[in-house]
C-alpha positions as CSV (number, residue, x, y, z in Angstrom):
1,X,5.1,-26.2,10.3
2,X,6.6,-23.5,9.2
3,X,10.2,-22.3,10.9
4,X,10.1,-18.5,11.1
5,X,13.5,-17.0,9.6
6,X,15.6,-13.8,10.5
7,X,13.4,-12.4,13.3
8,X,16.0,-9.6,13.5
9,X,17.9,-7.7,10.3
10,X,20.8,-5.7,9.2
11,X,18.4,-2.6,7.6
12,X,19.8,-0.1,5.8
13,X,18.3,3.2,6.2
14,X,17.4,5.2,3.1
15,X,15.6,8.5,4.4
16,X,14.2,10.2,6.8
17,X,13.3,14.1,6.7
18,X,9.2,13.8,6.2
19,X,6.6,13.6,8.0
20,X,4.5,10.3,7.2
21,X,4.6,7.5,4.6
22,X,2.7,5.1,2.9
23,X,1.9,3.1,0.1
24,X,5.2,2.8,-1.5
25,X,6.0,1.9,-5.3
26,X,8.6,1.0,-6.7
27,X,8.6,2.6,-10.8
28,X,11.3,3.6,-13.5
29,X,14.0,3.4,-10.7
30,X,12.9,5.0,-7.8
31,X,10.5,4.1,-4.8
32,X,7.4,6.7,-4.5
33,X,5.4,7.3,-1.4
34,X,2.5,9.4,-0.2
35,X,3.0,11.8,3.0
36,X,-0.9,12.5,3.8
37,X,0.2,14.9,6.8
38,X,3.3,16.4,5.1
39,X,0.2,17.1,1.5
40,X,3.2,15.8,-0.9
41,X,4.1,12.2,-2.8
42,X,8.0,11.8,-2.3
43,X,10.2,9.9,-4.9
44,X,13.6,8.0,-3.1
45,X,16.5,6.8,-5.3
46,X,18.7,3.7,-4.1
47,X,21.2,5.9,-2.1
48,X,18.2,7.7,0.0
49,X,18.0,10.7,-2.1
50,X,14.6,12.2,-1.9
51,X,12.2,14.3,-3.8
52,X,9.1,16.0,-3.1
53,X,6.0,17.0,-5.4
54,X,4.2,18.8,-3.3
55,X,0.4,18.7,-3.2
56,X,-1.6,21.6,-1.0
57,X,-4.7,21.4,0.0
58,X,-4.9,17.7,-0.5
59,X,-4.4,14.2,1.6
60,X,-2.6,12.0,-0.5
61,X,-3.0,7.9,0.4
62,X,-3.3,5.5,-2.0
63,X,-0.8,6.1,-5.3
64,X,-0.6,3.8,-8.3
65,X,1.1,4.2,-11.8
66,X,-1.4,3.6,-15.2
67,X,-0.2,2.0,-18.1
68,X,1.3,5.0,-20.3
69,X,3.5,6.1,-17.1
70,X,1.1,8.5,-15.3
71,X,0.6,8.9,-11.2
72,X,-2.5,8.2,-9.6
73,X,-2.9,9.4,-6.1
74,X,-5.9,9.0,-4.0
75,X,-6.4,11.8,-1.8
76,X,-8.0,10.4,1.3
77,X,-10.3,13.1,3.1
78,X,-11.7,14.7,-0.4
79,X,-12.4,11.2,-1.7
80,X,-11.3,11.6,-5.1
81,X,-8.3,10.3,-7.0
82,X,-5.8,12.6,-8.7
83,X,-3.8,12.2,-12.1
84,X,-0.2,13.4,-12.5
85,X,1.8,13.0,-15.4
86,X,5.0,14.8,-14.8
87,X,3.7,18.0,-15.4
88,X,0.1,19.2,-14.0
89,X,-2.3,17.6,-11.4
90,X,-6.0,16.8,-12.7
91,X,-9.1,15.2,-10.8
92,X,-10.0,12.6,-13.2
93,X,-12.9,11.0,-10.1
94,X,-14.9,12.2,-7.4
95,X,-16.1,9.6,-5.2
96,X,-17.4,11.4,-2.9
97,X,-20.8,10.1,-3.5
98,X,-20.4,6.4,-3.3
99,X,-17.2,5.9,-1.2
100,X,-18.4,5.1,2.7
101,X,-15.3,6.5,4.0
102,X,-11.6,7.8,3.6
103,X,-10.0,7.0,0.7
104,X,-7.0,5.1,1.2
105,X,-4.2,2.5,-0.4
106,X,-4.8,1.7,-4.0
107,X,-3.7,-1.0,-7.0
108,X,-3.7,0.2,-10.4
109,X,-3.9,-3.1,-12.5
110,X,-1.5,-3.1,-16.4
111,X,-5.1,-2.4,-18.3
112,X,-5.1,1.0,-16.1
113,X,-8.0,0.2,-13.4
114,X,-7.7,1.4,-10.0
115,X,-9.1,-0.4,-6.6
116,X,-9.1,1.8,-3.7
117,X,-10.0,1.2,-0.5
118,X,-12.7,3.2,1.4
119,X,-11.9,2.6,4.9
120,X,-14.8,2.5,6.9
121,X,-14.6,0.1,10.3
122,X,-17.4,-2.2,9.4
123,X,-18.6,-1.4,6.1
124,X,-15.8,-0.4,4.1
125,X,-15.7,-1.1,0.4
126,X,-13.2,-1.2,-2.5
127,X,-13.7,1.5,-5.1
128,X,-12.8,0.6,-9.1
129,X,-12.2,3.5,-11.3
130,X,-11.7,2.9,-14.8
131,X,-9.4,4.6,-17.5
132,X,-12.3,6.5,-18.8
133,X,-13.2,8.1,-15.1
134,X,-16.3,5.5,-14.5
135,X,-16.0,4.4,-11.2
136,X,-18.4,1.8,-8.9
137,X,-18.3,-0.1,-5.7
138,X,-16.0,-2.8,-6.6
139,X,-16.9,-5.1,-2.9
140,X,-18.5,-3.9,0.4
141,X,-18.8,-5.5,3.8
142,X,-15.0,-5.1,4.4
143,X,-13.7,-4.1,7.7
144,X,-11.3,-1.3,7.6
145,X,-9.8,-2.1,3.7
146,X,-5.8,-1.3,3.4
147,X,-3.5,-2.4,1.5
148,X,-4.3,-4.1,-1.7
149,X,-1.9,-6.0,-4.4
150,X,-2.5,-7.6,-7.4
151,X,-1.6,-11.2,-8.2
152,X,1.1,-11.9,-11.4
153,X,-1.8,-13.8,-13.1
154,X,-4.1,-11.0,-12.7
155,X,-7.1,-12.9,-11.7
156,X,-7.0,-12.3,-8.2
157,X,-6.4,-9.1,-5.9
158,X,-5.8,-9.5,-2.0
159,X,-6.6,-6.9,0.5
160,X,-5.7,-6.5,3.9
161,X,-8.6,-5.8,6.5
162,X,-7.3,-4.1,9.6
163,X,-10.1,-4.1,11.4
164,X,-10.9,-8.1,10.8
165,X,-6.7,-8.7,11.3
166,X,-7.3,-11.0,8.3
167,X,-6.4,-11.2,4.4
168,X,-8.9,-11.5,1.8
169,X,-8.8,-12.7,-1.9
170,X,-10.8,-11.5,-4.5
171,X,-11.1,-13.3,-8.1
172,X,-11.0,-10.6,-10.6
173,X,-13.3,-11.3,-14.1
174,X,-12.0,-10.2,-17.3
175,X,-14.3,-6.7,-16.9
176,X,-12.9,-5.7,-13.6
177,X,-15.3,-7.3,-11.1
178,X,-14.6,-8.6,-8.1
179,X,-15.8,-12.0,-7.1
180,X,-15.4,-15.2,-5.1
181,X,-14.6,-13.8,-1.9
182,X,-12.7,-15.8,-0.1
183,X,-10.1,-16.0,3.1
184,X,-6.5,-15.8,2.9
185,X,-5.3,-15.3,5.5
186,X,-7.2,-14.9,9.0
187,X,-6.5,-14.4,13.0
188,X,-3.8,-12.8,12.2
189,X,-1.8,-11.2,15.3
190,X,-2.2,-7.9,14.3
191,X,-3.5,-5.3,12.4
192,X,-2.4,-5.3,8.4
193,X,-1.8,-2.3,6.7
194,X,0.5,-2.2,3.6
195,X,1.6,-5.1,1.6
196,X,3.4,-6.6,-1.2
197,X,3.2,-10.0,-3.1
198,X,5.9,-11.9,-3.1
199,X,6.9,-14.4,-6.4
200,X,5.7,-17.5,-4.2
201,X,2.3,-15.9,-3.6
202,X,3.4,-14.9,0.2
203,X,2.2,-11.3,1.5
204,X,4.3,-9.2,3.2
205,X,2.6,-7.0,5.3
206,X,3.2,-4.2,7.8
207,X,1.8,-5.0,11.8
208,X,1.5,-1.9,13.3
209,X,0.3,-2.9,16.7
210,X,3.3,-5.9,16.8
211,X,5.8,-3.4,15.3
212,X,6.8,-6.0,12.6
213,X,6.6,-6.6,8.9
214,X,5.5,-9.8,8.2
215,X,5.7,-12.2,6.0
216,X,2.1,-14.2,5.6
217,X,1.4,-17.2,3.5
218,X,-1.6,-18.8,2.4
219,X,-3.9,-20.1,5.6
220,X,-2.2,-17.4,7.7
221,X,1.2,-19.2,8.8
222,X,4.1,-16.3,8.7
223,X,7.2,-17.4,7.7
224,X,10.0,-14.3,8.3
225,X,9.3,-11.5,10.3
226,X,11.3,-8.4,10.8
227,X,10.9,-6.5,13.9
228,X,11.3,-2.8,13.9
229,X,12.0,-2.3,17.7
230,X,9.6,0.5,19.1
231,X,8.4,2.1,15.3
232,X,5.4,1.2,14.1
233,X,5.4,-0.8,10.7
234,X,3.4,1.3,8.2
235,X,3.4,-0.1,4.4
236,X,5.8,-2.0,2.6
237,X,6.8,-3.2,-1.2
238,X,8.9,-4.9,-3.1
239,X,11.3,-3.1,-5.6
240,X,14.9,-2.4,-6.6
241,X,17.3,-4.8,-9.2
242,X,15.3,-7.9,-9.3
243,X,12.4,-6.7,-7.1
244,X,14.8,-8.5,-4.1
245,X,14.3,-4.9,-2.2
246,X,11.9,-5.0,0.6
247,X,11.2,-1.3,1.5
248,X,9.8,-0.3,5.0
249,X,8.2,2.9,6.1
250,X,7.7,2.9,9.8
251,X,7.1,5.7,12.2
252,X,7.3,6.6,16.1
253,X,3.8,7.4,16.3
254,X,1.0,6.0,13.8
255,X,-1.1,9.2,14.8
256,X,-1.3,12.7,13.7
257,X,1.8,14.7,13.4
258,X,2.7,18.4,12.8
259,X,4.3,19.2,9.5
260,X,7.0,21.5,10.8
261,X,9.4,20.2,13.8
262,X,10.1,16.5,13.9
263,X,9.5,14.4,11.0
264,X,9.0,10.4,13.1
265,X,8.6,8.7,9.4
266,X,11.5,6.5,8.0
267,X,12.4,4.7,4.9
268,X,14.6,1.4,5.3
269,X,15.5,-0.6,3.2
270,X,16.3,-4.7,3.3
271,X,17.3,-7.8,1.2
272,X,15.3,-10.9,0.7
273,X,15.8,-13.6,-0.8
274,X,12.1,-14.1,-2.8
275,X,11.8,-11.5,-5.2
276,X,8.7,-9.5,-5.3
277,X,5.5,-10.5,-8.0
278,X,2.1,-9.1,-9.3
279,X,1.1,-5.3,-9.0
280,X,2.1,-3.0,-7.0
């Protein structure tokens, strides 16, 4: 058995004045997040100081950072996935014609390929986009793909399955495949969204419906939970000095929301004692 640990914590709140976040990163110093209702990728410092690239016309999701420092973002409703490099915004991939739904969260592993999940109910599928703009179904069959993380030994990627309130490992071959499906983590008591490897190969992961992030390890026992009252827990990562920063995006309201008026979305911040592993 496992005993679960600090069920309640001391967060420190970071920012708040947007309107929804997700798939959080932690790069060169500062944790950046997609707003898909507010069109913009946000950039947070340590003190909650907040920056906005603003993207119009889009629906950013998924974000992940290549090799030689440059942003991808995958823009959800469009299906295609979106280059930045500090400067201008290019389309480097259309998938359009062979993702089954949405575009969502995404891993960019340290040779520069992207996984995306598609996120269709019952036949969702994860996406792989190479450097040169190639892209193919990566694995089908998945229920509502979400959050994805790569391992620190690179031969494995895990994704969380809303829909199926499970885990899933893939094994990832030296060209990119995915193979060996196996499970994780399954029954869990929730739906999984976002998550974040930990250095003793634990997932953290955001419960919406249970309005905690949790942390998940292997054969789906969860070990330390934090409980985030009456927001909903949307994604999560690992970052700061030492990668010891767990940062949370909740909201009120996981549905829709205007851009002007209210902004529900938060970004807290917390310590933890395992320090965060693998890619993102």
């Amino acid at each position: 058995m496992h005993a679960i640990a600090n069920v309640w914590r001391s967060l420190t709140p970071l920012a708040n004045n947007f309107c929804s976040g997700d798939s959080p990163r932690w790069f060169e110093g500062l944790l950046w997040f997609s707003d898909l209702v507010g069109a913009a990728v946000h950039t947070a410092d340590r003190r909650g100081s907040v920056t906005t690239l603003p993207l119009p016309g889009h629906t950013p999701r998924g974000l992940g950072f290549r090799p030689d420092g440059s942003l991808l973002i995958a823009s959800g409703e469009d299906r295609c996935v979106l280059r930045y490099d500090g400067e201008s915004l290019t389309t480097i991939a259309d998938l359009s014609g062979i993702a089954p739904g949405n575009l969502g969260d995404m891993v960019v592993d340290d040779l520069g390929r992207a996984y995306i999940g598609c996120q269709a109910s019952e036949e969702g599928a994860i996406v792989r986009v190479d450097p040169d703009g190639g892209a193919i179904v990566a694995a089908d069959g998945l229920e509502c793909p979400s959050g994805l993380a790569i391992t620190s030994s690179r031969d494995t990627l895990i994704v969380a399955e809303s829909a199926g309130h499970r885990l899933t490992a893939f094994g990832i071959a030296p060209d990119g495949s995915l193979c060996d499906r196996t499970v994780f983590a399954a029954g869990l008591d929730g739906a999984p969204g976002g998550i974040t490897l930990d250095a003793e190969g634990a997932v953290w992961a955001s419960m919406t419906s249970t309005h905690q992030f949790q942390r998940i390890v292997a054969g789906g026992a969860v070990t330390d939970r934090i409980d985030m009252g009456d927001r909903n827990a949307i994604a999560c990562t690992l970052g700061g000095p030492e990668r010891r920063l767990l940062f949370l995006l909740s909201a009120v309201d996981d549905g829709p929301q205007p851009t002007t008026g209210p902004k529900p979305a938060r970004l807290d911040a917390v310590t933890v004692d395992i320090p965060g592993a693998g890619r993102p």
